[in-house]
N, C-alpha and C positions, 0 to 999 in steps of 0.2 A: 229500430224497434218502434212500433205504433202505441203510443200511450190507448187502452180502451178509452171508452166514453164514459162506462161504469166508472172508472177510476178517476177518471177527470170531475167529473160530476163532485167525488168525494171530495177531492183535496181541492178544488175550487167552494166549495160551502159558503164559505166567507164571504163572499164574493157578489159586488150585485151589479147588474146592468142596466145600462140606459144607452138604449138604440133609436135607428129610427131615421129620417130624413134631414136636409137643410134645416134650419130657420125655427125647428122644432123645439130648440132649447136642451140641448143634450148639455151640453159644456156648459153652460149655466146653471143648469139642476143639476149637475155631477158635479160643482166644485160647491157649492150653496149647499147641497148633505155631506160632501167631503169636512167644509169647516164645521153647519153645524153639528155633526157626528165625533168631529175626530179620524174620519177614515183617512186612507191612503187614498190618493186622486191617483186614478191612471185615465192617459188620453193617449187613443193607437194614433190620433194626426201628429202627437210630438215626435212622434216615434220613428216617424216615416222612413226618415235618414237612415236609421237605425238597420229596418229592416234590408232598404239599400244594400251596405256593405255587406248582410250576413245571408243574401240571397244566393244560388247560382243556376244558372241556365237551365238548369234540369229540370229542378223542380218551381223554380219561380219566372217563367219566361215572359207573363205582364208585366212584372215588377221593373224587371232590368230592360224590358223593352225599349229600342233605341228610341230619342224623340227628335221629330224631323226640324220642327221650328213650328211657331204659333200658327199661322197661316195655313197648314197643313191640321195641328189641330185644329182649330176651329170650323177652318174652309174648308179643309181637304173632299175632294171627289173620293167617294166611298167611303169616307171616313167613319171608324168605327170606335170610336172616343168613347162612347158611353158603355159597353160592352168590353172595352180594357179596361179602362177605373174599376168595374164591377170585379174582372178575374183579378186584377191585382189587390185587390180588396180580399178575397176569398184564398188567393196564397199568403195576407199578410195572417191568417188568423192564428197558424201553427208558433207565430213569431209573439202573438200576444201572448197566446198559451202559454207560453214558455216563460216570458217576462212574469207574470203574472205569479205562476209557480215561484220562480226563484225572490219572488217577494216575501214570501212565506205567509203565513197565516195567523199570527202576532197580532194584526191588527184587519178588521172590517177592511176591504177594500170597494172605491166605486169605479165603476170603468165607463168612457164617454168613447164609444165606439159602435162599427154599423157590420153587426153579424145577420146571417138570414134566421129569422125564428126556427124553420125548420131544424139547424144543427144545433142552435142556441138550445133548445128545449134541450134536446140530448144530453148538454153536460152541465145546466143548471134547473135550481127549481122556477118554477114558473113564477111561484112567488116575489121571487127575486131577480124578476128581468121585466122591463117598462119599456115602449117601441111610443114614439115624442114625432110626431107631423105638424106640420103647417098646412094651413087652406090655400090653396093655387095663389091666390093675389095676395097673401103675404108674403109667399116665397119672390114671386116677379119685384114686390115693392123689396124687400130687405136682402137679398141674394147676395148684390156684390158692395152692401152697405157694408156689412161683415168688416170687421180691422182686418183680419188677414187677406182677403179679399179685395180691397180699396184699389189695389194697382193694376187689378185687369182692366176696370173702365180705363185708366189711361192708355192701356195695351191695346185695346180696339181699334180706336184712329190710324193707327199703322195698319191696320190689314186692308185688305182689297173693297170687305165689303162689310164695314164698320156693325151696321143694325142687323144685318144677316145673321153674323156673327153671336152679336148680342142674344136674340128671339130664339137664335135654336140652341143656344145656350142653357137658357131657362126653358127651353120647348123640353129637351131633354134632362133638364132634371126633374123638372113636374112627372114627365113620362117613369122615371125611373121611382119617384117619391110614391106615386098612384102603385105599381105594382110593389114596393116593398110593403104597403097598407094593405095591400088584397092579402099578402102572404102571412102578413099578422094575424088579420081576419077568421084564415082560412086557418093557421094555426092555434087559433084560441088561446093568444094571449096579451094578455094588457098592453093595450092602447092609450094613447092620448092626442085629441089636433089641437093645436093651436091656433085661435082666429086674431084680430086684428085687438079684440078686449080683454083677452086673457091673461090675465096678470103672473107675475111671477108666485106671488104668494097663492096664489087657488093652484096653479099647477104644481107646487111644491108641497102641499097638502097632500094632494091627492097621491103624489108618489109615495112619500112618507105612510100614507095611510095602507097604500098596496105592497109594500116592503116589510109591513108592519111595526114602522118606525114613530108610528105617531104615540 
């Protein structure tokens, strides 16, 4: 049984979003309104595992997709890396939905998660959803600074061709970060980039102020 969008839209109310690219400040503005609110924090990257075990083959074939070994990621001839994270990103969203629901609605929730605006519109108000980007040479300088992050730079030295590796790492997520922003754009709904000056407090305003939490 397919939950509508009408109905989702309903029992999700509560609910607010922060989407968007790398380095953008998702998980940082969603736990900074989660304490100062009161809300419930949800993050679909905790979750990952999660979705893992409650996948199967049918319907989630990115998800459980075998993986060959790093080298193949990063290096691999025809390698289509950035276009699997994206579908398995778009079968994870039935699996947030769900979480999400069985949270109930007791309390506000914030979600730090990367849906496309297009379906996002569909089953929230627009009010209540914020799309968070970096400018190209913040994402290159801060990418694999990230804490969870820190141990691909050691991973690189073992491949064949350590900088390759690297360049079209951040080649393609800039690539991927530029069209999730066109799609914002193109959907008309709130934005924010972050540059190298942007402080946590102006960007935490401004959400506040779009949520109508200020």
């Amino acid at each position: 049984m397919r939950i509508s969008e009408r109905l989702l839209k309903q029992y999700l109310k509560h609910v607010y979003w922060i989407c968007g690219g790398p380095c953008g400040g998702k998980s940082t503005m969603a736990e900074l309104i989660s304490t100062k609110r009161g809300m419930n924090f949800y993050s679909s990257d905790e979750h990952a595992f999660e979705y893992k075990q409650l996948a199967n083959p049918q319907d989630h074939p990115a998800i459980l997709r075998y993986f060959v070994d790093w080298e193949w990621y990063f290096l691999g001839q025809g390698n289509d890396r950035n276009q699997w994270l994206v579908s398995a990103a778009e079968e994870s969203i039935e699996f947030i939905l769900l979480e999400l629901l069985q949270m109930g609605n007791s309390k506000p929730i914030i979600v730090d998660t990367d849906i496309a605006p297009e379906f996002l519109k569909s089953i929230a108000d627009t009010r209540q959803i914020v799309y968070l980007y970096a400018e190209d040479e913040l994402i290159r300088r801060d990418y694999f600074n990230r804490d969870h992050l820190r141990g691909m730079l050691d991973l690189f030295p073992t491949l064949s061709d350590p900088e390759r590796a690297k360049r079209e790492t951040l080649d393609g997520i800039i690539a991927n970060t530029r069209k999730s922003l066109q799609q914002a754009r193109q959907q008309h709904v709130q934005y924010y980039i972050r540059n190298a000056r942007t402080t946590k407090e102006e960007m935490l305003t401004k959400i506040e102020a779009h949520f109508g939490l200020a």
